[in-house]
C-alpha positions in Angstrom: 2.5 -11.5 51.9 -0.3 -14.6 51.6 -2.0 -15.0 48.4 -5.6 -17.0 49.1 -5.8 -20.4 48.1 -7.7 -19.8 45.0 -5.0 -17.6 43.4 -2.8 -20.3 42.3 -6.0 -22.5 40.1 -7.1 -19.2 39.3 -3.9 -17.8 37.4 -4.0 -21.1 35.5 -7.4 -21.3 34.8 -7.1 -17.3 33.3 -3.9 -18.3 31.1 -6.0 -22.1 29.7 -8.5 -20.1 28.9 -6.7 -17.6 27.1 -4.7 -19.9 25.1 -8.2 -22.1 24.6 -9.9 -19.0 23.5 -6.8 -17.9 21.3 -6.4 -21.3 19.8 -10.3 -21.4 19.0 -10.3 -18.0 17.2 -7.6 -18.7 14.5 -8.5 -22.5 14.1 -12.1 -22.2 13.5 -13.3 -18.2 14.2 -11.4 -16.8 11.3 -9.2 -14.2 13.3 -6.2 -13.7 11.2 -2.7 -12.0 11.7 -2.3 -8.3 9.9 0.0 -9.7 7.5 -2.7 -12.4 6.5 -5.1 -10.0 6.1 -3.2 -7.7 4.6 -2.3 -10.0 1.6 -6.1 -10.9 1.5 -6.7 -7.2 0.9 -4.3 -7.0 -1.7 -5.1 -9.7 -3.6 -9.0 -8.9 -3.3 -8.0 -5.6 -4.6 -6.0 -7.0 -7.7 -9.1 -9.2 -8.6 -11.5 -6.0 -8.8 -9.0 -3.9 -10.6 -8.6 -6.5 -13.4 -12.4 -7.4 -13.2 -12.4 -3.4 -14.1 -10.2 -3.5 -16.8 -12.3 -6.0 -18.3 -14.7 -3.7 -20.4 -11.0 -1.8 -21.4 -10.2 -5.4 -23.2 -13.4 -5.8 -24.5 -13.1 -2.4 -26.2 -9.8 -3.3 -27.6 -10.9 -6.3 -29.1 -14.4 -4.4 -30.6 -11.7 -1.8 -31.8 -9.4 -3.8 -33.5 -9.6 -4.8 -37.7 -8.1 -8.1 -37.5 -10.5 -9.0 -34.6 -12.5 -11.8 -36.9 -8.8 -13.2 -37.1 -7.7 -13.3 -33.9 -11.0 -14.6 -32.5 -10.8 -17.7 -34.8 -6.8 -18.1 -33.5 -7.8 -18.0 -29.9 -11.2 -20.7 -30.7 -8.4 -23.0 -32.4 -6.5 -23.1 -29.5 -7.2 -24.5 -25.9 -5.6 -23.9 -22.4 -2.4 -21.8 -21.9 -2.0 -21.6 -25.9 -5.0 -19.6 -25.9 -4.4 -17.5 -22.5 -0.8 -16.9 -24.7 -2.8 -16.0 -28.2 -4.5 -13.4 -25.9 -1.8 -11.7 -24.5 -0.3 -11.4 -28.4 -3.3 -9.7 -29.2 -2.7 -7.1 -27.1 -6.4 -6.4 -25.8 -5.0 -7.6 -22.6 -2.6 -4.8 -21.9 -3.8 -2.4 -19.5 -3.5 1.1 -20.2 -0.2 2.5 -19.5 1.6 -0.4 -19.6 4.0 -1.9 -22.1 3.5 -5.8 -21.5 -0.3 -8.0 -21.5 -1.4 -8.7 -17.5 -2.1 -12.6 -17.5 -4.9 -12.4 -15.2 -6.9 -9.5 -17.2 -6.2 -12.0 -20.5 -8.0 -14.8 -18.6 -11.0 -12.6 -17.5 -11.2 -11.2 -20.7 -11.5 -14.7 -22.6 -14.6 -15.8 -20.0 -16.0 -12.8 -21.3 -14.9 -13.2 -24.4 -17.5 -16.7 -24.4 -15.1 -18.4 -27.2 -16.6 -21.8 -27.5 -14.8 -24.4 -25.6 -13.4 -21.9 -22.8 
């Protein structure tokens, strides 16, 4: 069987464009593997459930009689010793659960607008 003498250039100009087109789209047009985007989805879902949970902390902290206290502990202190005053507060404990979520004490202090934060 004869091939025509175009096949040959012709197969490897099919596979360098593939593998130019392939190397294109993940470097610069944002394809992405299932497992990439998967843990894009789930971390994109994590952020809106504890931008959620923020009016819950919020509540919590409106609800609470030694709020006044608390607030002036949290403006005394600065970085993670604030973020770590917060989760002793308790505000930042999502309901049903037994320990703070770090993440949900962090939203909840930009919200919060405790001078210096």
């Amino acid at each position: 069987m004869t091939f025509p003498e175009w096949t040959k250039p012709g197969i490897y100009g099919v596979v360098g464009g593939a593998l130019a087109v392939s190397i294109l789209g993940f470097t610069w047009g944002g394809w992405v593997t299932s497992s990439d985007a998967q843990s894009m989805a789930q971390k994109l879902a994590k952020n809106e459930v504890t931008l959620a949970m923020v009016p819950v902390c919020l509540g919590l902290s409106a609800a609470d009689p030694e709020r006044e206290e608390k607030l002036e502990i949290l403006q005394d202190l600065t970085g993670f010793g604030r973020r770590n005053a917060m989760l002793e507060t308790g505000w930042a404990t999502r309901p049903g659960s037994d320990k703070p979520d770090r993440d949900l004490a962090d939203a909840c202090l930009t919200e919060l607008k405790i001078d210096g934060s």
